[in-house]
Every structure is written in C-alpha cells, then in structure tokens.
mmCIF entry with sequence, helices, sheets and N, C-alpha, C, O atoms, coordinates in Angstrom:
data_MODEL
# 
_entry.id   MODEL 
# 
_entity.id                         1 
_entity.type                       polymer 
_entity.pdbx_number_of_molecules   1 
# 
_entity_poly.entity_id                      1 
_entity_poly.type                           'polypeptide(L)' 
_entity_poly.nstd_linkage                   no 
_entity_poly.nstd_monomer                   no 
_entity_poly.pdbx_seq_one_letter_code       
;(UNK)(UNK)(UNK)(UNK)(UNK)(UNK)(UNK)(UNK)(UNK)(UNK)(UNK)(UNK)(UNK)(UNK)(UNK)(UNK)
(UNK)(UNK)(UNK)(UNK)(UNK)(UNK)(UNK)(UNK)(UNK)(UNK)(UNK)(UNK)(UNK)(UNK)(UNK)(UNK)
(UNK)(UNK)(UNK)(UNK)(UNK)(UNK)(UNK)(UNK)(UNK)(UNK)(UNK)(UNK)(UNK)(UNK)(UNK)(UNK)
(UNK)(UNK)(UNK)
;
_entity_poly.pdbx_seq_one_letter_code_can   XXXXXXXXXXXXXXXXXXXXXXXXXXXXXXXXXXXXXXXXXXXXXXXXXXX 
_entity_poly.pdbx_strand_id                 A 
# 
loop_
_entity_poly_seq.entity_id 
_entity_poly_seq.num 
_entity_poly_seq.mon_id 
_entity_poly_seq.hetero 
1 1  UNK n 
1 2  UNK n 
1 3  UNK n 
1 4  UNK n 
1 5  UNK n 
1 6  UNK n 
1 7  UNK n 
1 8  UNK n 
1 9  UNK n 
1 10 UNK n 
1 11 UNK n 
1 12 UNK n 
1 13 UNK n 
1 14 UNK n 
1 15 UNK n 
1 16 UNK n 
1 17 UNK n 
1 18 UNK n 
1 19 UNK n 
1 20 UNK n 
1 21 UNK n 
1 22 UNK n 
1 23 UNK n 
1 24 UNK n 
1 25 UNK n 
1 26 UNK n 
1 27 UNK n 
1 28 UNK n 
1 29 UNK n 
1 30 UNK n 
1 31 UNK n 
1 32 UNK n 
1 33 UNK n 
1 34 UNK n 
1 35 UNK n 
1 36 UNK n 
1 37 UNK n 
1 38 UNK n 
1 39 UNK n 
1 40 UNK n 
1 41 UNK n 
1 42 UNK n 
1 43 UNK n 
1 44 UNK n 
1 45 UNK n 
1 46 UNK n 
1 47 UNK n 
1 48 UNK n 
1 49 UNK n 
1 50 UNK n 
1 51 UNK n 
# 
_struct_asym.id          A 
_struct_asym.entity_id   1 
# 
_struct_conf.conf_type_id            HELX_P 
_struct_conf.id                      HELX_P1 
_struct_conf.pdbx_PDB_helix_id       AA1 
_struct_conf.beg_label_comp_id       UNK 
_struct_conf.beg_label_asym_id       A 
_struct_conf.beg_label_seq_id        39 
_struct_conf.pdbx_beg_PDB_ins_code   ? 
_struct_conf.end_label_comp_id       UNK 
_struct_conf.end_label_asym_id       A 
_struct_conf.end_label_seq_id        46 
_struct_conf.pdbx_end_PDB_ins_code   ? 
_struct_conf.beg_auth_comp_id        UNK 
_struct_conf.beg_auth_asym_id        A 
_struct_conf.beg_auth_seq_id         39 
_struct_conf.end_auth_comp_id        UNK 
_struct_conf.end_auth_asym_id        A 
_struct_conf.end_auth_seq_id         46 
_struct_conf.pdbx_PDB_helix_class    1 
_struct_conf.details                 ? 
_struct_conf.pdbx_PDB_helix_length   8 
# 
_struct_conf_type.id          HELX_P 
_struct_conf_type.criteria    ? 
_struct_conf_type.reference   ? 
# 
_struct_sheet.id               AA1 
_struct_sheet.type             ? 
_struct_sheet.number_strands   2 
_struct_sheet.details          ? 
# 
_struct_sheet_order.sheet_id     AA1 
_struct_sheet_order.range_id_1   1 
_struct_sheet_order.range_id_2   2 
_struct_sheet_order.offset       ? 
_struct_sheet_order.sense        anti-parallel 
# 
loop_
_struct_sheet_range.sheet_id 
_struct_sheet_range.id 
_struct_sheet_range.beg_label_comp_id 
_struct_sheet_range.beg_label_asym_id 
_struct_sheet_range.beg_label_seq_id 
_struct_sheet_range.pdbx_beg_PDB_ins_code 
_struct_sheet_range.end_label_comp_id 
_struct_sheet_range.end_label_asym_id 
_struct_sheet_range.end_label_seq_id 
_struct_sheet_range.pdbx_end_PDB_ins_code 
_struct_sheet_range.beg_auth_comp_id 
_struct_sheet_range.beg_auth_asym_id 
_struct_sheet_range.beg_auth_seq_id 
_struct_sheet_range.end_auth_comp_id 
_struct_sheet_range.end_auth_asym_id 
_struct_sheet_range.end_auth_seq_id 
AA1 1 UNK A 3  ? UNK A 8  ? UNK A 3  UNK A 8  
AA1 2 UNK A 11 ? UNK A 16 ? UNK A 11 UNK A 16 
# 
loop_
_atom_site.group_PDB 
_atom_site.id 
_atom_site.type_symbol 
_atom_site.label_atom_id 
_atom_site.label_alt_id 
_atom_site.label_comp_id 
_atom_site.label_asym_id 
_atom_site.label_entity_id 
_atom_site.label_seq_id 
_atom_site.pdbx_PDB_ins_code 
_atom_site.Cartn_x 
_atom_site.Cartn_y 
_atom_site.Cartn_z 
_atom_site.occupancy 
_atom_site.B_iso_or_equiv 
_atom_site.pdbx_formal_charge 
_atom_site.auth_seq_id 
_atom_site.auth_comp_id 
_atom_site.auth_asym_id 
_atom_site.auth_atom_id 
_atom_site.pdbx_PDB_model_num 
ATOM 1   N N  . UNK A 1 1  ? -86.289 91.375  -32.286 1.00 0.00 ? 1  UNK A N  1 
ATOM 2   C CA . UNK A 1 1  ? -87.391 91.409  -31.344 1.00 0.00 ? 1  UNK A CA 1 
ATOM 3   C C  . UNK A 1 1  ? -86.919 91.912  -29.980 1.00 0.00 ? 1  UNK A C  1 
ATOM 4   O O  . UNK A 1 1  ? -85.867 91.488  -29.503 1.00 0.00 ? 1  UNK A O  1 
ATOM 5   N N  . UNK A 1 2  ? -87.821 92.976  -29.227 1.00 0.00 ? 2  UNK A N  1 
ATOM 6   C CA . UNK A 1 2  ? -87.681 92.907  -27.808 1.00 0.00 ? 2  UNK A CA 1 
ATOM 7   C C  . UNK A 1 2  ? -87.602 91.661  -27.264 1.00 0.00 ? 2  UNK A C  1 
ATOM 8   O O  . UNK A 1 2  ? -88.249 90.699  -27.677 1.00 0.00 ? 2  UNK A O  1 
ATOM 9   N N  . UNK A 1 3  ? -86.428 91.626  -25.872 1.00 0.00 ? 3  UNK A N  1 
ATOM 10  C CA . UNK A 1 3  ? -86.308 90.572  -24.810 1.00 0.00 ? 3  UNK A CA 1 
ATOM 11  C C  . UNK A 1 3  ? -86.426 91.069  -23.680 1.00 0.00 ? 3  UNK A C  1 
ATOM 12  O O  . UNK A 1 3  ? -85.547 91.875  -23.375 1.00 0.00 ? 3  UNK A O  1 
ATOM 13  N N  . UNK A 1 4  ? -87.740 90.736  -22.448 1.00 0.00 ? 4  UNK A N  1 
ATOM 14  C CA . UNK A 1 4  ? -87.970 90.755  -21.744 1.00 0.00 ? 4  UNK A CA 1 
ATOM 15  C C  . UNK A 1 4  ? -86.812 89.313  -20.757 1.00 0.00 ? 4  UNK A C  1 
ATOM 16  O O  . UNK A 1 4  ? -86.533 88.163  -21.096 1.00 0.00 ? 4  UNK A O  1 
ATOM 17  N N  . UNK A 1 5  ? -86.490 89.996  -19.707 1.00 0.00 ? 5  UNK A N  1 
ATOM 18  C CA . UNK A 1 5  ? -85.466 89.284  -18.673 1.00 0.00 ? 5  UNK A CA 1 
ATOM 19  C C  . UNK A 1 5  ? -86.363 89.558  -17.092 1.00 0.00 ? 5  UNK A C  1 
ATOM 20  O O  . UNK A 1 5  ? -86.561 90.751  -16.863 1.00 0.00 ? 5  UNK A O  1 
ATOM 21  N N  . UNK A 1 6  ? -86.730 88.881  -16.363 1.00 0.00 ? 6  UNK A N  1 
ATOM 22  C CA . UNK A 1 6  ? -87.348 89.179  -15.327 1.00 0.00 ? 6  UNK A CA 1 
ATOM 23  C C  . UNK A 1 6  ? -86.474 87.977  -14.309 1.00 0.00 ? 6  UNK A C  1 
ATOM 24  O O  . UNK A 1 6  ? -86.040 86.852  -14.556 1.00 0.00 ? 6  UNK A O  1 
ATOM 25  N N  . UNK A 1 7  ? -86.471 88.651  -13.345 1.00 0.00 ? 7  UNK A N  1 
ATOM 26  C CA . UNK A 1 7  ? -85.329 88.036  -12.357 1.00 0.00 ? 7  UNK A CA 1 
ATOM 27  C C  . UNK A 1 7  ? -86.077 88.192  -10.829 1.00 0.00 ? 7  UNK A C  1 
ATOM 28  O O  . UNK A 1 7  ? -86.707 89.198  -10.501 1.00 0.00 ? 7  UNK A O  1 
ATOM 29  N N  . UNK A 1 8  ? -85.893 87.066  -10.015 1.00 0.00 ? 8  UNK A N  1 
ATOM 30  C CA . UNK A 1 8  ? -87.141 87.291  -8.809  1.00 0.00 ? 8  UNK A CA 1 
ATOM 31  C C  . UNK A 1 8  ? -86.092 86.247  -7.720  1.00 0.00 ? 8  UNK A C  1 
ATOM 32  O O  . UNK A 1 8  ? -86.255 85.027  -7.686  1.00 0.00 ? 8  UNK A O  1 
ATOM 33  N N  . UNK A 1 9  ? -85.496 86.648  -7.248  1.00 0.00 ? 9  UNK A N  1 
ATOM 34  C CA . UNK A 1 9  ? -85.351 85.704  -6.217  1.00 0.00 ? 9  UNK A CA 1 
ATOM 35  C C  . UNK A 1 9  ? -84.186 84.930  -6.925  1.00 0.00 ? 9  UNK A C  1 
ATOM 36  O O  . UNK A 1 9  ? -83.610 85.611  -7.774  1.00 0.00 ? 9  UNK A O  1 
ATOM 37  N N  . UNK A 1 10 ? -83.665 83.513  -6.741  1.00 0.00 ? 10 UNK A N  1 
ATOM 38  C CA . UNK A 1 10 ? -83.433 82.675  -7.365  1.00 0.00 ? 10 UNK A CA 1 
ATOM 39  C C  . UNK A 1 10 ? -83.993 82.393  -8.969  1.00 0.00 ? 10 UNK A C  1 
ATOM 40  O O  . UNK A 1 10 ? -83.103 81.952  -9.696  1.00 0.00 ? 10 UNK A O  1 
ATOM 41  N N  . UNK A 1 11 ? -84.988 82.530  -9.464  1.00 0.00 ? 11 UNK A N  1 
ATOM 42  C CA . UNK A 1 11 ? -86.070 82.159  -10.753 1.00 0.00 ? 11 UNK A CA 1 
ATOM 43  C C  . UNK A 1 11 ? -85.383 83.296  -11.611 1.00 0.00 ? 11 UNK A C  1 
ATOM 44  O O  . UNK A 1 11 ? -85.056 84.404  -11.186 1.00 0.00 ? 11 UNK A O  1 
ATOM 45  N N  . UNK A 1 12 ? -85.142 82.573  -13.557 1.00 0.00 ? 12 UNK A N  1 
ATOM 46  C CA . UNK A 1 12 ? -84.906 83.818  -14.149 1.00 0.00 ? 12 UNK A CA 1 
ATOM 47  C C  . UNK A 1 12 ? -85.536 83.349  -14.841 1.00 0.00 ? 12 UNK A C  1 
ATOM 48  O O  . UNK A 1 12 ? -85.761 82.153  -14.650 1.00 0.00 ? 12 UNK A O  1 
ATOM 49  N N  . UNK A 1 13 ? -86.377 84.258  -16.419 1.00 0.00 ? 13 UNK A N  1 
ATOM 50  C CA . UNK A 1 13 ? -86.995 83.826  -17.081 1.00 0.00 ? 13 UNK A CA 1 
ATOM 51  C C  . UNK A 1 13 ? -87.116 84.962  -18.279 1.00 0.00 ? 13 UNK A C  1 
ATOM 52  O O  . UNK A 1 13 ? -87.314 86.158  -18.063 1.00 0.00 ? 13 UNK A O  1 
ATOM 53  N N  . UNK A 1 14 ? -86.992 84.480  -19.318 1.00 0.00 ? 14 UNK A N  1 
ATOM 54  C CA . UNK A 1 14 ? -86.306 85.314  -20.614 1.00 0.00 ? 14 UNK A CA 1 
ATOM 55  C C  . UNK A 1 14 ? -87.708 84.863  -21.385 1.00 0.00 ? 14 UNK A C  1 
ATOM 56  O O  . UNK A 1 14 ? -88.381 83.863  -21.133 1.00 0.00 ? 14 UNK A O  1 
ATOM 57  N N  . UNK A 1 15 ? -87.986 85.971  -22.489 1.00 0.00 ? 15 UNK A N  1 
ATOM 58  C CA . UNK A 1 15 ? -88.708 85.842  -23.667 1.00 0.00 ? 15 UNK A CA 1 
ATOM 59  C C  . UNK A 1 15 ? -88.782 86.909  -24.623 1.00 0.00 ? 15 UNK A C  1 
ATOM 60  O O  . UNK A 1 15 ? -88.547 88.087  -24.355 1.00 0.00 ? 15 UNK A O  1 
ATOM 61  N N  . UNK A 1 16 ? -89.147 86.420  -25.850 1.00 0.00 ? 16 UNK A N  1 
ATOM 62  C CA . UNK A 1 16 ? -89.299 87.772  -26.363 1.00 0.00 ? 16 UNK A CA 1 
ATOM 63  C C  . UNK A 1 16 ? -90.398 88.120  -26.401 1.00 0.00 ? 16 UNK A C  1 
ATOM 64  O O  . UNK A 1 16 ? -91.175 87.243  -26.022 1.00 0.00 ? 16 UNK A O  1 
ATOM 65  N N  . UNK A 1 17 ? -90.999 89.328  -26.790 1.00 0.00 ? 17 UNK A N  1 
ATOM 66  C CA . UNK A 1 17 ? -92.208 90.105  -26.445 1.00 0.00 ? 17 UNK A CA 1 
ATOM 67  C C  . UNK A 1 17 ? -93.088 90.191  -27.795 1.00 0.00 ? 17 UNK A C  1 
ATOM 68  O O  . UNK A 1 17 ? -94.196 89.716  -28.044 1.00 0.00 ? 17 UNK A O  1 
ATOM 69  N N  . UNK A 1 18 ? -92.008 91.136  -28.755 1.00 0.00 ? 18 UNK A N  1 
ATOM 70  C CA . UNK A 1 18 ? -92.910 91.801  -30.243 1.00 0.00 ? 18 UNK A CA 1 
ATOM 71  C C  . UNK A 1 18 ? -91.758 92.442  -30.545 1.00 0.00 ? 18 UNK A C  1 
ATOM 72  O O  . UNK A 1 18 ? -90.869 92.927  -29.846 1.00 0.00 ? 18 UNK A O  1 
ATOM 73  N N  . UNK A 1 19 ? -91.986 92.332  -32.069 1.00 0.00 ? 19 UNK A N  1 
ATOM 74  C CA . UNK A 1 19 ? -91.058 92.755  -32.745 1.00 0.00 ? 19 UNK A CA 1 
ATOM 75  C C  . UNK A 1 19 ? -90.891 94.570  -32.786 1.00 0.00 ? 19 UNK A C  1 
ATOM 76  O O  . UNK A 1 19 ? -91.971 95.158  -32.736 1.00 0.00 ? 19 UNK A O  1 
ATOM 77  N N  . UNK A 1 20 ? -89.949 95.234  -32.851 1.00 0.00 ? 20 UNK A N  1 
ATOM 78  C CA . UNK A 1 20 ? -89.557 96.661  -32.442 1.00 0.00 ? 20 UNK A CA 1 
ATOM 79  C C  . UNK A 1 20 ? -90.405 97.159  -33.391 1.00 0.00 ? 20 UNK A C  1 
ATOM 80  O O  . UNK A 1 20 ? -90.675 96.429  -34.344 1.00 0.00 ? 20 UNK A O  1 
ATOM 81  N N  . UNK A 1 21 ? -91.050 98.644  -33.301 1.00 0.00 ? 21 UNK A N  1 
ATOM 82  C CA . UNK A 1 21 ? -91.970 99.244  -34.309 1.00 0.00 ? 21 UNK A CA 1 
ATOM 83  C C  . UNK A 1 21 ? -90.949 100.076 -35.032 1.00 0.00 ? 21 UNK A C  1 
ATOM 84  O O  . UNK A 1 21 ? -89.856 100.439 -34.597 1.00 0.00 ? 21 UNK A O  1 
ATOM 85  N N  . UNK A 1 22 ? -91.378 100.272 -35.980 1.00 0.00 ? 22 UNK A N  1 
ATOM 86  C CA . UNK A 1 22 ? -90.656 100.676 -37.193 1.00 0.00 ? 22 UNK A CA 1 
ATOM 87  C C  . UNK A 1 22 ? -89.966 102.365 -37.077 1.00 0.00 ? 22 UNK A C  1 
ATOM 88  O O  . UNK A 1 22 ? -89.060 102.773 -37.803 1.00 0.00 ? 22 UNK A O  1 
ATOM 89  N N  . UNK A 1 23 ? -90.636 103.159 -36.007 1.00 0.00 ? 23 UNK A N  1 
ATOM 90  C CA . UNK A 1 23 ? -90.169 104.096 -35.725 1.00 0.00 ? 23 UNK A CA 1 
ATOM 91  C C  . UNK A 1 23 ? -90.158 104.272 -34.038 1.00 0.00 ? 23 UNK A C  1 
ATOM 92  O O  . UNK A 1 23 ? -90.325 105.286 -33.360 1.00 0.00 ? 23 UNK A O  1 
ATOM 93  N N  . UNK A 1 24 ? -89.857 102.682 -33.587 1.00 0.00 ? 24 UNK A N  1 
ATOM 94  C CA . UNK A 1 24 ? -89.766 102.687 -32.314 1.00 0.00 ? 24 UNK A CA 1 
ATOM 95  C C  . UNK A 1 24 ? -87.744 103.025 -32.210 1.00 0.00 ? 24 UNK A C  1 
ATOM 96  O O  . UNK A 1 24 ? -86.895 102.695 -33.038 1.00 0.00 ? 24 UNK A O  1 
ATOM 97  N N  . UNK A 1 25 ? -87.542 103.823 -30.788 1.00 0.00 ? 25 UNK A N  1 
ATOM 98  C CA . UNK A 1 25 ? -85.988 103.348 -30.451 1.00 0.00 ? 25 UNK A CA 1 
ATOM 99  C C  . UNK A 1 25 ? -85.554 102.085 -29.845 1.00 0.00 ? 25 UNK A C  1 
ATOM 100 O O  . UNK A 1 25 ? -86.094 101.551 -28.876 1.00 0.00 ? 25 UNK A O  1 
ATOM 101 N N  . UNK A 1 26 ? -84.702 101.721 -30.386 1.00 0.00 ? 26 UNK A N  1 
ATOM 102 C CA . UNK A 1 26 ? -84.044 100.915 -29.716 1.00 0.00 ? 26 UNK A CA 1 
ATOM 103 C C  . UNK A 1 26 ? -83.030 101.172 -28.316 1.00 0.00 ? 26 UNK A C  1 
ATOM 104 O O  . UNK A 1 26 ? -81.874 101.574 -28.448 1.00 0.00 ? 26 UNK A O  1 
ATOM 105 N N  . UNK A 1 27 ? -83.634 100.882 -26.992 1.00 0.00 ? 27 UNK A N  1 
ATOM 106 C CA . UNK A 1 27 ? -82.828 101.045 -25.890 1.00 0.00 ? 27 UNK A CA 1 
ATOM 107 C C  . UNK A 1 27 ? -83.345 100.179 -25.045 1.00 0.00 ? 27 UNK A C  1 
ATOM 108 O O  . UNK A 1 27 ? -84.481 99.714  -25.144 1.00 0.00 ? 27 UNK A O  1 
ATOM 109 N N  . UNK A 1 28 ? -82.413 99.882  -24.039 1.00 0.00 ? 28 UNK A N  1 
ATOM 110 C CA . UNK A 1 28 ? -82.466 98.934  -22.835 1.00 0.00 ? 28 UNK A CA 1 
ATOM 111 C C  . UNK A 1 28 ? -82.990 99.830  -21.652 1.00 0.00 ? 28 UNK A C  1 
ATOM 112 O O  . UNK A 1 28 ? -82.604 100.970 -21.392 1.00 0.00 ? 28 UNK A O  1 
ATOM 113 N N  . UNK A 1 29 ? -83.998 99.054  -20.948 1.00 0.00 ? 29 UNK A N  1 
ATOM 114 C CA . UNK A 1 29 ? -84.254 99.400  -19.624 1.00 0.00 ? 29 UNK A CA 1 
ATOM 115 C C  . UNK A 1 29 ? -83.681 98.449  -18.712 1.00 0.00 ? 29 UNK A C  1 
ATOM 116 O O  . UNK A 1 29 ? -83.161 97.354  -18.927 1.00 0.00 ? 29 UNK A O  1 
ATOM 117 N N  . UNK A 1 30 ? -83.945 99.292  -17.307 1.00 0.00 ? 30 UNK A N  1 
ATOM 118 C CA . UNK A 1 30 ? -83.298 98.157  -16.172 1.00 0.00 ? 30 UNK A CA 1 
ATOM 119 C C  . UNK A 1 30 ? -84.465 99.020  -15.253 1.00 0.00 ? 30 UNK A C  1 
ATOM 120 O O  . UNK A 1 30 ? -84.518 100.250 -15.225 1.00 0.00 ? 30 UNK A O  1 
ATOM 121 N N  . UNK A 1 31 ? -85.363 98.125  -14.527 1.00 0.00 ? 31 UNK A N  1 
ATOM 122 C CA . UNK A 1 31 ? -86.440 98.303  -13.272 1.00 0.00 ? 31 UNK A CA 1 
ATOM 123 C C  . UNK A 1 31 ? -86.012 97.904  -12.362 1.00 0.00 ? 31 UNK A C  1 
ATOM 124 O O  . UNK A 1 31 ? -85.247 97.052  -12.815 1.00 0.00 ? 31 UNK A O  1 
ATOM 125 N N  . UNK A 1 32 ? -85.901 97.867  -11.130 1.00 0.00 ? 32 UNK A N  1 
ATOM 126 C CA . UNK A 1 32 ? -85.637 97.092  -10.006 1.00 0.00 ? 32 UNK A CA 1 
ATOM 127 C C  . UNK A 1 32 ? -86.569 97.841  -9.075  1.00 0.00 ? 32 UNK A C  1 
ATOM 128 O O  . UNK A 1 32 ? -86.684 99.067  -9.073  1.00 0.00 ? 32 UNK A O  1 
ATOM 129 N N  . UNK A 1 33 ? -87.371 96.819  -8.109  1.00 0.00 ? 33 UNK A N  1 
ATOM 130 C CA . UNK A 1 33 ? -88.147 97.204  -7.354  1.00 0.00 ? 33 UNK A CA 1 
ATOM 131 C C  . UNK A 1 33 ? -87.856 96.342  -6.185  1.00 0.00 ? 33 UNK A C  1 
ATOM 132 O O  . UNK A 1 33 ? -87.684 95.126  -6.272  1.00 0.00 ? 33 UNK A O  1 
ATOM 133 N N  . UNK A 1 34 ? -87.808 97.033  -5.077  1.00 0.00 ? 34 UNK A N  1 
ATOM 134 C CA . UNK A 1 34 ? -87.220 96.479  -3.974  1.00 0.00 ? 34 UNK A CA 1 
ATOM 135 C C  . UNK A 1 34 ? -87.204 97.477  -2.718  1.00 0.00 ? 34 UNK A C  1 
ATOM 136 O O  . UNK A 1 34 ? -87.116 98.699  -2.838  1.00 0.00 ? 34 UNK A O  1 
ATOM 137 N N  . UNK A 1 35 ? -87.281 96.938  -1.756  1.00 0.00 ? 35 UNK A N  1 
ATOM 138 C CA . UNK A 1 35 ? -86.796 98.214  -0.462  1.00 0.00 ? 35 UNK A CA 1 
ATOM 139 C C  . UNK A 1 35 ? -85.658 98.185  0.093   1.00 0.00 ? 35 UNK A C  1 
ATOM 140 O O  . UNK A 1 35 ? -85.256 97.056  0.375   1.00 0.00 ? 35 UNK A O  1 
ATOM 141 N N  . UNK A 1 36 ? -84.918 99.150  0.380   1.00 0.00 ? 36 UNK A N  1 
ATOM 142 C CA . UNK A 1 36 ? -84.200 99.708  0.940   1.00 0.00 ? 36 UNK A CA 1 
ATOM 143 C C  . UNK A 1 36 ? -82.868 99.363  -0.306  1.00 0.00 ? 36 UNK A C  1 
ATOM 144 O O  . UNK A 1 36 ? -81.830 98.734  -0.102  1.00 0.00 ? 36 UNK A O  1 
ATOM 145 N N  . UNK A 1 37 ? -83.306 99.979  -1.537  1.00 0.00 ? 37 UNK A N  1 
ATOM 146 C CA . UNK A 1 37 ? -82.332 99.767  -2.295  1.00 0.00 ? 37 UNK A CA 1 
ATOM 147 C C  . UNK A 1 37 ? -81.554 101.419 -2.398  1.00 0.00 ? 37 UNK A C  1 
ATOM 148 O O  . UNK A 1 37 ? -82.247 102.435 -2.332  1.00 0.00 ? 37 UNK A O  1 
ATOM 149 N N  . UNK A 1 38 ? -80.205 101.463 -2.546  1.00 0.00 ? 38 UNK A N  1 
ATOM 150 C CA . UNK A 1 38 ? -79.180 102.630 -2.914  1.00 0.00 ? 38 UNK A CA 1 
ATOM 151 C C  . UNK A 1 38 ? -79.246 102.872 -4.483  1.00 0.00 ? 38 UNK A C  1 
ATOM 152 O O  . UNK A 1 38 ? -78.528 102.269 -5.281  1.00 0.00 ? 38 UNK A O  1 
ATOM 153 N N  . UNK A 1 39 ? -80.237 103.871 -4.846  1.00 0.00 ? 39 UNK A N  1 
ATOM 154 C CA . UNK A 1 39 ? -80.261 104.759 -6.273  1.00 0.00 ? 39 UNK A CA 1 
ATOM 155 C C  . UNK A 1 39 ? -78.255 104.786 -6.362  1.00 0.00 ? 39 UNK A C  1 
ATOM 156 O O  . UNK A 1 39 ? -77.883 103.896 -7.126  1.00 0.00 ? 39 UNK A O  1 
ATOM 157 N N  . UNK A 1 40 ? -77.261 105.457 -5.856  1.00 0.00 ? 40 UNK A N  1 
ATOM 158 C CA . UNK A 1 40 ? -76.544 105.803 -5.915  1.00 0.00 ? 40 UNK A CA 1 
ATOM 159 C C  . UNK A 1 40 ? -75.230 104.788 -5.899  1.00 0.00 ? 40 UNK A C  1 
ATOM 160 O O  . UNK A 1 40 ? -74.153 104.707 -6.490  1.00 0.00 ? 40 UNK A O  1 
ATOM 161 N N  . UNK A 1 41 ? -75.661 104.356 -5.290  1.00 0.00 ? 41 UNK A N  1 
ATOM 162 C CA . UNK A 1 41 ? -74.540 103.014 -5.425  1.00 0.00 ? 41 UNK A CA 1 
ATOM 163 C C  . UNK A 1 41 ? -74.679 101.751 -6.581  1.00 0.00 ? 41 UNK A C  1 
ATOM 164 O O  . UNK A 1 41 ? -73.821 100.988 -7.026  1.00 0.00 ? 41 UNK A O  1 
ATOM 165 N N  . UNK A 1 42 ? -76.566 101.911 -6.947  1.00 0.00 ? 42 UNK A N  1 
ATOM 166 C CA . UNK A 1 42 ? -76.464 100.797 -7.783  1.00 0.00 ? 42 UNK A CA 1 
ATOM 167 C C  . UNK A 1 42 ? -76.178 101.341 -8.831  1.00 0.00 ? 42 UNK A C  1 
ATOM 168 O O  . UNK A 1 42 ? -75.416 100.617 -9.471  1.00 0.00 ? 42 UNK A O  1 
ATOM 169 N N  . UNK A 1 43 ? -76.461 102.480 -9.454  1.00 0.00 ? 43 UNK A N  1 
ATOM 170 C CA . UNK A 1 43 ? -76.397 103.582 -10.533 1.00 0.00 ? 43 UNK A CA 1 
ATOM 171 C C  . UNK A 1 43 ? -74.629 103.415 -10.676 1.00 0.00 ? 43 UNK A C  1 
ATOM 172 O O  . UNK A 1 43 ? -74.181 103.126 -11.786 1.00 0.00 ? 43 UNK A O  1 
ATOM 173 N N  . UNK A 1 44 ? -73.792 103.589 -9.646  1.00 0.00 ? 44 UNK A N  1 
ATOM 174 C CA . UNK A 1 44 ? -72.078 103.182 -10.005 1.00 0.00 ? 44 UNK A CA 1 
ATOM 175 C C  . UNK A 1 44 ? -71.988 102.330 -10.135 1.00 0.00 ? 44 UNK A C  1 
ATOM 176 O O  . UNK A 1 44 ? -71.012 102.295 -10.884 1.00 0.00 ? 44 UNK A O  1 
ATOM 177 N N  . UNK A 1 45 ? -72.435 100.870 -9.897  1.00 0.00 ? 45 UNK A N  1 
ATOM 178 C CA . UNK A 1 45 ? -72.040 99.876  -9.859  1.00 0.00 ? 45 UNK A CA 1 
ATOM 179 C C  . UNK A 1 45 ? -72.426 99.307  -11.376 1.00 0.00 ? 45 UNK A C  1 
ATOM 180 O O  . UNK A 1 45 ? -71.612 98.588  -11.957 1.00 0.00 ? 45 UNK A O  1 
ATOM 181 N N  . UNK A 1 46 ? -73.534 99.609  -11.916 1.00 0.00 ? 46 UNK A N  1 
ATOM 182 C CA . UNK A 1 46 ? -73.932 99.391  -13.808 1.00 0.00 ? 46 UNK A CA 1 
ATOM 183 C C  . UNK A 1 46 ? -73.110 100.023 -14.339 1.00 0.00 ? 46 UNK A C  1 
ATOM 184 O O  . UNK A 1 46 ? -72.803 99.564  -15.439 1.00 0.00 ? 46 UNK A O  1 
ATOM 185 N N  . UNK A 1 47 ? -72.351 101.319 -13.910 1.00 0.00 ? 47 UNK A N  1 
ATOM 186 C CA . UNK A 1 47 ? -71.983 102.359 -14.912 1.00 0.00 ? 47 UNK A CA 1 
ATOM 187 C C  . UNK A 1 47 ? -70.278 101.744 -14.663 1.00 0.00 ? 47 UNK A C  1 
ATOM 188 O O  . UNK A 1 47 ? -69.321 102.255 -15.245 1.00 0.00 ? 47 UNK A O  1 
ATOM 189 N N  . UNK A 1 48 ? -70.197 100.984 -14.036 1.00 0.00 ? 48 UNK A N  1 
ATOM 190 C CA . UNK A 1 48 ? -68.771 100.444 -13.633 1.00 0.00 ? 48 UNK A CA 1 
ATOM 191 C C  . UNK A 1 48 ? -68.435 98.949  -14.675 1.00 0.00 ? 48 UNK A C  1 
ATOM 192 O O  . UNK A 1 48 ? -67.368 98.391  -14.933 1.00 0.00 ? 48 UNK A O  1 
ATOM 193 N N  . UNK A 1 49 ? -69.645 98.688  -15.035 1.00 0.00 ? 49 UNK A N  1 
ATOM 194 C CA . UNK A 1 49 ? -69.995 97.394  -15.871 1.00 0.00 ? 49 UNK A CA 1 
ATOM 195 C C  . UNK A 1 49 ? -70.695 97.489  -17.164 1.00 0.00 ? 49 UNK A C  1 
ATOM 196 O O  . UNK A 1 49 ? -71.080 96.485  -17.762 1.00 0.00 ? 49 UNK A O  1 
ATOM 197 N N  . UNK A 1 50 ? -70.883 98.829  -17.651 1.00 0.00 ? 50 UNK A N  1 
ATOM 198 C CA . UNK A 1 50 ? -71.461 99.503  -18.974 1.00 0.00 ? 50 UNK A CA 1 
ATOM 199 C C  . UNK A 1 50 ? -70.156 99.486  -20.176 1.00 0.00 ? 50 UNK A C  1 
ATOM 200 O O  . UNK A 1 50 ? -69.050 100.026 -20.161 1.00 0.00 ? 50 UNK A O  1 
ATOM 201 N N  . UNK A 1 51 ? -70.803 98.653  -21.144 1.00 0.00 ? 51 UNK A N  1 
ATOM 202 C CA . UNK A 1 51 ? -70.017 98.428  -22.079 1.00 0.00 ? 51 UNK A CA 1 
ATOM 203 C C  . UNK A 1 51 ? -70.136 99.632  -23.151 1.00 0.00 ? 51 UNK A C  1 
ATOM 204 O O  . UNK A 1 51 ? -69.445 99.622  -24.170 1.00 0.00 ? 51 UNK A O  1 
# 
C-alpha cells in the first residue's frame, strides 16, 4: 500500500492511503511547501542522504 507521511511543525502523522494500481509506478515523492526555502541546497542535502 501507499504511505502518506505529513510533517507540520512539531506533529507527524503516517497512514496508508490505497493499495498501488496494478499498472501504477512505484516511486516516492517529497513536497515541501514553505517560504524562503533553497531548491538547491535542499536538493544536495537528500541527494547526500539517498540510499
């Protein structure tokens, strides 16, 4: 099943969603919405921690 992770502050909160469709892909997203965030620095800093 998809797992939704939503992170706000202090508060985290995990669930799963629905099960993957049969000719769905399997891949991870990452959203972050925020101001005055660095595309470029946070983009090295995952790719520094990408397994």
């Amino acid at each position: 099943m998809r797992q939704v992770i939503q992170a706000v502050g202090q508060r985290l909160e995990s669930h799963f969603d629905r099960l993957w469709g049969a000719d769905e892909a399997r891949r991870t997203s990452l959203v972050m919405i925020g101001k005055h965030l660095h595309a470029d620095e946070l983009t090295l800093a995952l790719k520094v921690a990408e397994v």
